[in-house]
N, C-alpha and C positions, 0 to 999 in steps of 0.2 A: 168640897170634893164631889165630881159627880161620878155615879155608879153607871158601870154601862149593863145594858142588858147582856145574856149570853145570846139570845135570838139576835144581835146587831150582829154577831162574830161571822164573818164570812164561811167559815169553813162548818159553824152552825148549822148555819140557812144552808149549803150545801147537801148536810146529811137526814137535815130534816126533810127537805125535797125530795129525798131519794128512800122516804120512810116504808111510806107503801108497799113500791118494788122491792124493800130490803123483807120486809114481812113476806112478801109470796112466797120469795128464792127460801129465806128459813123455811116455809113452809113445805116446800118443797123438798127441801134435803131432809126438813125431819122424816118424812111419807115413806121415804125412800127407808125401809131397814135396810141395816148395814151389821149385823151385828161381828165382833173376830173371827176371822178364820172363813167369814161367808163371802166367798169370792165375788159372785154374782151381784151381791148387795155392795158391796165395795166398787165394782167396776161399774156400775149404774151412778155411785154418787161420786165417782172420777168423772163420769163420763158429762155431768150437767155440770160439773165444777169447771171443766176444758171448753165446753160448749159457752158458757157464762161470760171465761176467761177471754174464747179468739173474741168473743164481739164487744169487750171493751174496748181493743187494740190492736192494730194488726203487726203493733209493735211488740206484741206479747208471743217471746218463744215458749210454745207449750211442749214441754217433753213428759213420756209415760213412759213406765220403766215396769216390767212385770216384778211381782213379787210372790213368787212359789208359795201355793198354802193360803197368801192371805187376799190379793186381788192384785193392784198396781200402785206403785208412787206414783206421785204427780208434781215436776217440778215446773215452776212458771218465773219464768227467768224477764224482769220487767225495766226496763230502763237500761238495757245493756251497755248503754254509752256513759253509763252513771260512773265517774269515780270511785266512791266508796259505796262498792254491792249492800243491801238491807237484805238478811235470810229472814222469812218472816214460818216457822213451821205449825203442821196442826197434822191430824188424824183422821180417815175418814170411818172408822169405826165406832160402834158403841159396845156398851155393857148391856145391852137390853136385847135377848134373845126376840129371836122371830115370833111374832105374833102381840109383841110386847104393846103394840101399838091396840089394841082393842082394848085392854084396861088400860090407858094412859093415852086419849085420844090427842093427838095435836090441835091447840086451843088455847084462846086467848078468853082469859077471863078477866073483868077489869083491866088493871094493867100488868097482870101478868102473861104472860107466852111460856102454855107446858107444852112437851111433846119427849120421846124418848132421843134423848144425844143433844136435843136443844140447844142448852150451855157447856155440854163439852160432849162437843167442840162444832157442832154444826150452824150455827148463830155465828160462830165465832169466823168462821170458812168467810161467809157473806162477807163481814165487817172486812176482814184480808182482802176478798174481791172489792168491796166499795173501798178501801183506803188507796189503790192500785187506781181506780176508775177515777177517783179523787183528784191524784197527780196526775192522770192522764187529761183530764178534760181540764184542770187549771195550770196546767202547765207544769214544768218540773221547775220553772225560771220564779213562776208564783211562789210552790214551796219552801225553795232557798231565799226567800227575799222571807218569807212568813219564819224561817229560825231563828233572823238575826232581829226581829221584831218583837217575838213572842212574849218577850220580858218585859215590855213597856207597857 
């Protein structure tokens, strides 16, 4: 029996490629406080989430929706022509009040990546954007041939 590697898997190599860029953009949304209720900080990390979103695709409908009190929704409406719609949601706030970022500096040590909102939910925002960027540059005809595959 032979064992494949996971680095042969196409969609692997894909995201490993896209490792670097996927660091910055986290780094970048961590930078940004956002903490509840802070408008300002909310509408700054809509504002690089939309910016990120038109230049993967200009297939990508971005709509912003205000939200009284907290900043804006941000829905990204992706493959329009797609059959069955995927909702994929997340949040652009934290728990880490303003200034939370001086004792909790955003940093990679070894192989870990701290920062405040990191894993929930700002790492995770990116991963939605590169899985979006993913079908977009291999095509959506790639992905449907990769579901009926996957099991083999």
């Amino acid at each position: 029996m032979e064992i494949k590697l996971m680095a042969e898997h196409p969609i692997l190599e894909y995201f490993e490629s896209r490792r670097g860029p996927m660091v910055d953009m986290i780094t970048e949304l961590v930078e940004i406080e956002s903490p509840s209720r802070d408008m300002g900080g909310s509408t700054q990390v809509v504002d690089k989430i939309a910016e990120w979103a038109a230049a993967i695709s200009p297939e990508l409908i971005i709509e912003r929706t205000p939200a009284e009190g907290y900043g804006e929704h941000l829905a990204i409406r992706a493959f329009p022509d797609t059959a069955k719609p995927i909702m994929i949601l997340g949040h652009t706030d934290t728990v880490h009040p303003l200034g939370s970022k001086v004792e909790n500096p955003t940093r990679i040590d070894g192989d870990l990546f701290y920062g405040c909102g990191i894993f929930d939910m700002k790492a995770n925002i990116v991963v939605m954007l590169e899985a979006i960027r993913y079908i977009s540059d291999a095509g959506k005809a790639a992905c449907e041939a990769r579901k009926h595959t996957s099991d083999v």
